[in-house]
PDB file of N, CA, C and O in Angstrom, chain B, residues numbered from 101:
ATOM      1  N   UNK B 101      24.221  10.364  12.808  1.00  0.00           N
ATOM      2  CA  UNK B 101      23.624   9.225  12.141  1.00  0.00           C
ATOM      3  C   UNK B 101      23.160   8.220  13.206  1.00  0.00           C
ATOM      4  O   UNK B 101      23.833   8.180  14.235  1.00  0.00           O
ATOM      5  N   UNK B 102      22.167   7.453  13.106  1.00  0.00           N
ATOM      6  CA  UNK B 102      21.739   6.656  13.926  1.00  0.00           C
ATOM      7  C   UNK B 102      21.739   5.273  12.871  1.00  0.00           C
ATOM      8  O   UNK B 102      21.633   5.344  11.647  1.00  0.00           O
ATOM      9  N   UNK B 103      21.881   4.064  13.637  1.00  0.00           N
ATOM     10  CA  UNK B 103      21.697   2.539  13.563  1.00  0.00           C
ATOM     11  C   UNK B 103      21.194   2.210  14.366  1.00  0.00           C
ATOM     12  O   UNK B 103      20.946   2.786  15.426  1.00  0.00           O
ATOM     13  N   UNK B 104      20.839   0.802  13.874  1.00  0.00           N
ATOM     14  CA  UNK B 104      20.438   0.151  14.572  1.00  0.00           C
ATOM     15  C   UNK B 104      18.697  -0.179  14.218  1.00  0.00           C
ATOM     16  O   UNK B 104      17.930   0.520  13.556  1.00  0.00           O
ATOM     17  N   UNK B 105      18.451  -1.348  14.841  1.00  0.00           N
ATOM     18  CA  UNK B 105      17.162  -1.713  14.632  1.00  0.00           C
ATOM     19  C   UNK B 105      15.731  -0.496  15.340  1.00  0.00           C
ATOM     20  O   UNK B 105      14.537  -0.629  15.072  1.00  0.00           O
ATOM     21  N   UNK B 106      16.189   0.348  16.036  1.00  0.00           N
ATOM     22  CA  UNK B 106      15.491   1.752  16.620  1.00  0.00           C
ATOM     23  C   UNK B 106      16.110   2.570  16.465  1.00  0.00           C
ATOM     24  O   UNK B 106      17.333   2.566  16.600  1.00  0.00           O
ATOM     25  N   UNK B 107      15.252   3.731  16.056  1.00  0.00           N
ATOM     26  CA  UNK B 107      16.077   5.194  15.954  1.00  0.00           C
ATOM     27  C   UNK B 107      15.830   5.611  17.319  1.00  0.00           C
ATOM     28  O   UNK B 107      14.934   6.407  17.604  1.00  0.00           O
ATOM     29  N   UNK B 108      16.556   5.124  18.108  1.00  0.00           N
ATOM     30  CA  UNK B 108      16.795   5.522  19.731  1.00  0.00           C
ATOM     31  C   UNK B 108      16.679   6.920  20.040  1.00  0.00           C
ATOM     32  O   UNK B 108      16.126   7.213  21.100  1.00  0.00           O
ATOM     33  N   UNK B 109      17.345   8.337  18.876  1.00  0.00           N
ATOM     34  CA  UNK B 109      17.537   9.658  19.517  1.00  0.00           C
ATOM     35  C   UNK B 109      16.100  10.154  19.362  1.00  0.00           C
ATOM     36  O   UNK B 109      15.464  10.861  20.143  1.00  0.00           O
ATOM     37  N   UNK B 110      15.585   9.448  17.762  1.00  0.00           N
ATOM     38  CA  UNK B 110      14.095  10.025  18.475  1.00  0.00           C
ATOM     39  C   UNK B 110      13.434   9.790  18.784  1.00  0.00           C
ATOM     40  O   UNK B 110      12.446  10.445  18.453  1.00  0.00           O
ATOM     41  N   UNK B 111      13.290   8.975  19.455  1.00  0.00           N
ATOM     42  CA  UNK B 111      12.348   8.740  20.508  1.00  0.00           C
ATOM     43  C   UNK B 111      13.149   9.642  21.329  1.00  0.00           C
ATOM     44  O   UNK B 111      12.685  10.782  21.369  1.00  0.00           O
ATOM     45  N   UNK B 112      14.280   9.446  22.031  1.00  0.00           N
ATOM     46  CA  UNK B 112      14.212  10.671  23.018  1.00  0.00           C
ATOM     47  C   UNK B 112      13.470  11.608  22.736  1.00  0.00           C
ATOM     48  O   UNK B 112      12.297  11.740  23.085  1.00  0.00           O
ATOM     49  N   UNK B 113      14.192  12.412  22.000  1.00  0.00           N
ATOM     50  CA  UNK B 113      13.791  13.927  21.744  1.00  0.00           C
ATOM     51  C   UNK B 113      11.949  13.904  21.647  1.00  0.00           C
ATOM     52  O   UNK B 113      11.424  14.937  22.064  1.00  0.00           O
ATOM     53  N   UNK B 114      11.207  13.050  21.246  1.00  0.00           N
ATOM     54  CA  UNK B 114      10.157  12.662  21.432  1.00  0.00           C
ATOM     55  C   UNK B 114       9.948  12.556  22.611  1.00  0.00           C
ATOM     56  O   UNK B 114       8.972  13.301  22.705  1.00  0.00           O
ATOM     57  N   UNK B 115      10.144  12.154  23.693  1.00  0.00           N
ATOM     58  CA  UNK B 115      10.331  12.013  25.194  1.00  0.00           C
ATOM     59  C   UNK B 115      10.253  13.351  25.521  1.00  0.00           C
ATOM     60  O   UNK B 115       9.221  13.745  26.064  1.00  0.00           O
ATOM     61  N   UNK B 116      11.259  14.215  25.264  1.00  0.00           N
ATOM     62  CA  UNK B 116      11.408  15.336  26.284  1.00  0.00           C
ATOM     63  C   UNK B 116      10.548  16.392  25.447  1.00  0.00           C
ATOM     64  O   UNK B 116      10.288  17.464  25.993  1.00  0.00           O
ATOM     65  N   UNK B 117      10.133  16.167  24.268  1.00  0.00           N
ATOM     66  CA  UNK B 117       9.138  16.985  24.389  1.00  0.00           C
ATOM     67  C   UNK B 117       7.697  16.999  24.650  1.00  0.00           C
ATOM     68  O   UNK B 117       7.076  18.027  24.921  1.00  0.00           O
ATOM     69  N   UNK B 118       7.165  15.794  24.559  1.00  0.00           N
ATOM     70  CA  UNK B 118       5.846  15.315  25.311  1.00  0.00           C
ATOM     71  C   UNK B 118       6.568  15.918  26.998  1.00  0.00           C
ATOM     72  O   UNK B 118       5.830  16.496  27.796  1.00  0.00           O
ATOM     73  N   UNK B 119       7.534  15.752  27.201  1.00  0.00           N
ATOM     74  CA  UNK B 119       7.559  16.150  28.811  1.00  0.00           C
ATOM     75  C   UNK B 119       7.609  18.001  29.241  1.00  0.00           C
ATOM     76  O   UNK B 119       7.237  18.533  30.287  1.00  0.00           O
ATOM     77  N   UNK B 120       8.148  18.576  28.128  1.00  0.00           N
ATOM     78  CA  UNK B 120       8.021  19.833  28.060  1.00  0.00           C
ATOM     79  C   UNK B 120       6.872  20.272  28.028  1.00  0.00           C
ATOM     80  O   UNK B 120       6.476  21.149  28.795  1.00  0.00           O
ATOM     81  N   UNK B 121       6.095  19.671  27.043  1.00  0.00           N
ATOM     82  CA  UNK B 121       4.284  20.088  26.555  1.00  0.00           C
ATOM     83  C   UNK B 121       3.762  19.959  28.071  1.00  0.00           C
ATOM     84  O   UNK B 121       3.250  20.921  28.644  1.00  0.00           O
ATOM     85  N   UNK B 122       3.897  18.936  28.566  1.00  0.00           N
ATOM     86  CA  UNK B 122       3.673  18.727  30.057  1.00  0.00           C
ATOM     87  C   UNK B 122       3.436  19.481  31.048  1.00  0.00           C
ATOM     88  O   UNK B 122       2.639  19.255  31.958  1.00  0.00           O
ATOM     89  N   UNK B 123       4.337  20.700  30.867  1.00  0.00           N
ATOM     90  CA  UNK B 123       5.005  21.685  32.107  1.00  0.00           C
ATOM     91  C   UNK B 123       6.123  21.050  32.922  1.00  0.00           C
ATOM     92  O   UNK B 123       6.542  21.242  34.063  1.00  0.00           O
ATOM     93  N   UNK B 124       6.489  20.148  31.839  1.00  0.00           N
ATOM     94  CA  UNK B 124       7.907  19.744  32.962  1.00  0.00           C
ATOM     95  C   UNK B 124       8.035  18.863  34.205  1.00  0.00           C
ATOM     96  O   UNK B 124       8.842  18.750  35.128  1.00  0.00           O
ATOM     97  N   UNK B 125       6.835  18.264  33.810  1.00  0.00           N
ATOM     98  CA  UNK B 125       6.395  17.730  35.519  1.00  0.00           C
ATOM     99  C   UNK B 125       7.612  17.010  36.767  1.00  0.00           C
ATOM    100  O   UNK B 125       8.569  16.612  36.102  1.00  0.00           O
ATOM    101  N   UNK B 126       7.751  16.856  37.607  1.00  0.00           N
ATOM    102  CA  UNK B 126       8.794  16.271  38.598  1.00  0.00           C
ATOM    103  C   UNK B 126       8.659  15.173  38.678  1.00  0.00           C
ATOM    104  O   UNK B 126       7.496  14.888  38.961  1.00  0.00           O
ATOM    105  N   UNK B 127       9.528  14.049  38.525  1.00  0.00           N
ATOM    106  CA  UNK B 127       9.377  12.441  38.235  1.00  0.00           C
ATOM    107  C   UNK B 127       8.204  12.036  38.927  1.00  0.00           C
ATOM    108  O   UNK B 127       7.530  11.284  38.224  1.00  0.00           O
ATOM    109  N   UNK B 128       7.695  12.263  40.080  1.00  0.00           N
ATOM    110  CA  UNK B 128       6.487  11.799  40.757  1.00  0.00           C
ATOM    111  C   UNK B 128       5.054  11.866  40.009  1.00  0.00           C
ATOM    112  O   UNK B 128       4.100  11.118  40.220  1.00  0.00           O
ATOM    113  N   UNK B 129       5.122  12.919  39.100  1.00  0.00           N
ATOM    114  CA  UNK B 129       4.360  13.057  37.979  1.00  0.00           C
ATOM    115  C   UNK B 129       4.063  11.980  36.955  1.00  0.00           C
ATOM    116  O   UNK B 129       2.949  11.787  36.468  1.00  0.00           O
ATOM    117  N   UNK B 130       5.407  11.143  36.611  1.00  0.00           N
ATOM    118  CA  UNK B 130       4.837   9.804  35.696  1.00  0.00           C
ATOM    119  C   UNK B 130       4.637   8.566  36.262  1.00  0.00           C
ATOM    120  O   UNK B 130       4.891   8.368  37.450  1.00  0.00           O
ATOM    121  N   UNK B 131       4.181   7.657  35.483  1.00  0.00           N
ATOM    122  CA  UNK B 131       3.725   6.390  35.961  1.00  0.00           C
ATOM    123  C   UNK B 131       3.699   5.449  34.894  1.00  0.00           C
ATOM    124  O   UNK B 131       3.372   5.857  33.780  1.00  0.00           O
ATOM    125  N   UNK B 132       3.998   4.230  35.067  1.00  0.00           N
ATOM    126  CA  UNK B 132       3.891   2.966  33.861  1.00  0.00           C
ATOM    127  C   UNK B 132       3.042   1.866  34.003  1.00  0.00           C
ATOM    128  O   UNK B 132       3.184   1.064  34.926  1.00  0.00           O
ATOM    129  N   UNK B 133       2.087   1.762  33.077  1.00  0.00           N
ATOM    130  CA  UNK B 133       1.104   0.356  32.910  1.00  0.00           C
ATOM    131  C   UNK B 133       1.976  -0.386  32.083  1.00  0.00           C
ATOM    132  O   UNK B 133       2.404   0.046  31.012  1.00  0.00           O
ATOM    133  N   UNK B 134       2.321  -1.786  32.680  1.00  0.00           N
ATOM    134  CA  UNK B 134       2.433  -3.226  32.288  1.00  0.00           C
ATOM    135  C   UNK B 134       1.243  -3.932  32.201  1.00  0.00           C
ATOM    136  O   UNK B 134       0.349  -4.052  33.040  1.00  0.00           O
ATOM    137  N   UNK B 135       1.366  -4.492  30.810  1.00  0.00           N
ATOM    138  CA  UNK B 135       0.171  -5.419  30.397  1.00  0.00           C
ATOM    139  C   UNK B 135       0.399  -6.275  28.991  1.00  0.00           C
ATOM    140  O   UNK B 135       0.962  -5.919  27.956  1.00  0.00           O
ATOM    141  N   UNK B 136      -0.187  -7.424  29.301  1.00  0.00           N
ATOM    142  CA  UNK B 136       0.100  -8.431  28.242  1.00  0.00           C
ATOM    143  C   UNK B 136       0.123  -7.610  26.860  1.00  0.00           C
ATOM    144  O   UNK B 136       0.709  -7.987  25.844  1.00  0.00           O
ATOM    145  N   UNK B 137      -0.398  -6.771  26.956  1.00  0.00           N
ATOM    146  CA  UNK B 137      -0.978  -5.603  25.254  1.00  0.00           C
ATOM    147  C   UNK B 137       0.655  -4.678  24.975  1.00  0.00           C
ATOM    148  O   UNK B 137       0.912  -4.008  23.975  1.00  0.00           O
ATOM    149  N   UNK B 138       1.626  -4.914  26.244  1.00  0.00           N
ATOM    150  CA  UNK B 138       2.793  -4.032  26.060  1.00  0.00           C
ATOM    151  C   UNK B 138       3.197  -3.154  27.531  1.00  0.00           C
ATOM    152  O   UNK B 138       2.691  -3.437  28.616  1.00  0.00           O
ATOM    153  N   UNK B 139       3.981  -2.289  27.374  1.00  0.00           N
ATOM    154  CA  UNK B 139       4.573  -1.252  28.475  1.00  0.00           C
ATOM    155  C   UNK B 139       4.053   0.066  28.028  1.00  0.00           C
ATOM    156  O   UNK B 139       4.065   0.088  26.798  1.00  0.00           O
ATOM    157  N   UNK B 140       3.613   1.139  28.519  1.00  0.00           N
ATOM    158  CA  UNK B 140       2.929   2.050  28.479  1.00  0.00           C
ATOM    159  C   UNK B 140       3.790   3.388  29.997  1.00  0.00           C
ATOM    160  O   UNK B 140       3.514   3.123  31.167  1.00  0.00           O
ATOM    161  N   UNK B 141       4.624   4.512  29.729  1.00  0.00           N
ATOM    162  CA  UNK B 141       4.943   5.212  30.322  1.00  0.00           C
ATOM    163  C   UNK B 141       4.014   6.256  29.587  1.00  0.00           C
ATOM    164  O   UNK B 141       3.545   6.324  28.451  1.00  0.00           O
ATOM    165  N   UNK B 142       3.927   7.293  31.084  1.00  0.00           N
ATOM    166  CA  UNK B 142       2.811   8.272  30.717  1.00  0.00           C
ATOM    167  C   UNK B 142       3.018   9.283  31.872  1.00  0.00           C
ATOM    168  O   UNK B 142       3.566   9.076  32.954  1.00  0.00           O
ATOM    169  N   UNK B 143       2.350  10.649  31.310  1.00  0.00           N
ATOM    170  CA  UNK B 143       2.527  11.500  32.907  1.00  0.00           C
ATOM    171  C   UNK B 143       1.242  12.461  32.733  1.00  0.00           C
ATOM    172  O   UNK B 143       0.646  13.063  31.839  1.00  0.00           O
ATOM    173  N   UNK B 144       1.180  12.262  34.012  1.00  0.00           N
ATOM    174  CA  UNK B 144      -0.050  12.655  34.469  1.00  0.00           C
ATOM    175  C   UNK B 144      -1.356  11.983  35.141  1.00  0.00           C
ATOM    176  O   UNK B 144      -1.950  12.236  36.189  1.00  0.00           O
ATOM    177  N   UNK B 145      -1.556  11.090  34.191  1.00  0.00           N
ATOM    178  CA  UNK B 145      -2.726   9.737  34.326  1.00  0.00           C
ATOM    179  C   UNK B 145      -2.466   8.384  32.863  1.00  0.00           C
ATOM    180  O   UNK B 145      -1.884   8.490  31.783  1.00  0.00           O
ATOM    181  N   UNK B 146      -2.903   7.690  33.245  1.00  0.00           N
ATOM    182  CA  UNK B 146      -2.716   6.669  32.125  1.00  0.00           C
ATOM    183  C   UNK B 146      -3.527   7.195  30.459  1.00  0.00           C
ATOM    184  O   UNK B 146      -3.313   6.975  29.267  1.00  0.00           O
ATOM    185  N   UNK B 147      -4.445   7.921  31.210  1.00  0.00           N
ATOM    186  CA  UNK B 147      -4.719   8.048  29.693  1.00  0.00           C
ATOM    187  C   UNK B 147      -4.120   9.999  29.167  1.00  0.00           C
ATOM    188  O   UNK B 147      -4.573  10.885  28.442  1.00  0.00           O
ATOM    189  N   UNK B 148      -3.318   9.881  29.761  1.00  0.00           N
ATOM    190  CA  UNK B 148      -2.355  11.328  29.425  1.00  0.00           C
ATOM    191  C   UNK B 148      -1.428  11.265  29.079  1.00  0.00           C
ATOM    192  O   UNK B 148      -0.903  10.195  29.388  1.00  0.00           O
ATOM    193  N   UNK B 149      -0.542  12.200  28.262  1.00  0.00           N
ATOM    194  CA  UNK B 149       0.354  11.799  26.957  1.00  0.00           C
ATOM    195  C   UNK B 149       1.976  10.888  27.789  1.00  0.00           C
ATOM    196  O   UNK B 149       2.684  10.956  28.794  1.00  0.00           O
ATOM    197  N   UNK B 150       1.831  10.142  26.576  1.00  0.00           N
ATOM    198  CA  UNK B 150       3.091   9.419  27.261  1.00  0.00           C
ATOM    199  C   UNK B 150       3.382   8.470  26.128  1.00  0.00           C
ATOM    200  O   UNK B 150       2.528   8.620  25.254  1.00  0.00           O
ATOM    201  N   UNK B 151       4.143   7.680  25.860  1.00  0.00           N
ATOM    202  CA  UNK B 151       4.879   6.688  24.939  1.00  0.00           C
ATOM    203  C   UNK B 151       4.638   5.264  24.785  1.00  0.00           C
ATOM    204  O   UNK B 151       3.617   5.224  25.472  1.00  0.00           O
ATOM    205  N   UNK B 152       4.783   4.219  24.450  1.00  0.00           N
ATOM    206  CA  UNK B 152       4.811   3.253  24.233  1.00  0.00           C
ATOM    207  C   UNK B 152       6.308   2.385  24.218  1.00  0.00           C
ATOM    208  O   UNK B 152       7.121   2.484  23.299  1.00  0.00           O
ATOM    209  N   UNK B 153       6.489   1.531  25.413  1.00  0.00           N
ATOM    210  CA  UNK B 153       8.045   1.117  25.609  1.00  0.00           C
ATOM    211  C   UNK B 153       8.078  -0.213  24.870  1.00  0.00           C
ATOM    212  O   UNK B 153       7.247  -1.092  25.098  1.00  0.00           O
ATOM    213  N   UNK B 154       9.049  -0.337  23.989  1.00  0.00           N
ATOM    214  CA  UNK B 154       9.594  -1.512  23.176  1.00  0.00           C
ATOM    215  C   UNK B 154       9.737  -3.339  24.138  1.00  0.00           C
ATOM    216  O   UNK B 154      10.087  -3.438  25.314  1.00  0.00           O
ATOM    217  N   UNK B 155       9.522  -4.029  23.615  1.00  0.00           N
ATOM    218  CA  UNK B 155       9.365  -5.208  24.617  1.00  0.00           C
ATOM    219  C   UNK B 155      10.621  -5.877  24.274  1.00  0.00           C
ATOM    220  O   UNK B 155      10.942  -6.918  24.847  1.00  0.00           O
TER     221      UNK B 155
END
């Protein structure tokens, strides 16, 4: 069961599978845009699949 104001596990599991679809890449592979619009983690390039981080 999850609480709380975020369902925290999925987003993981959301996480590791955008990172699987990936090929798994090696941390050097992702990167994060900060910007007044929010936090943005991603791998590959900014406009390649990646998440949206909570402020």
């Amino acid at each position: 069961m999850q609480r709380g104001p975020v369902r925290l596990w999925d987003r993981v599991e959301t996480a590791v599978r955008l990172w699987q679809a990936a090929g798994e890449p090696h941390q050097e592979g992702f990167g994060i845009t900060v910007s007044a619009a929010g936090q943005r983690v991603w791998i590959g390039g900014e406009e390649g699949p990646g998440w949206d981080l909570p402020v």
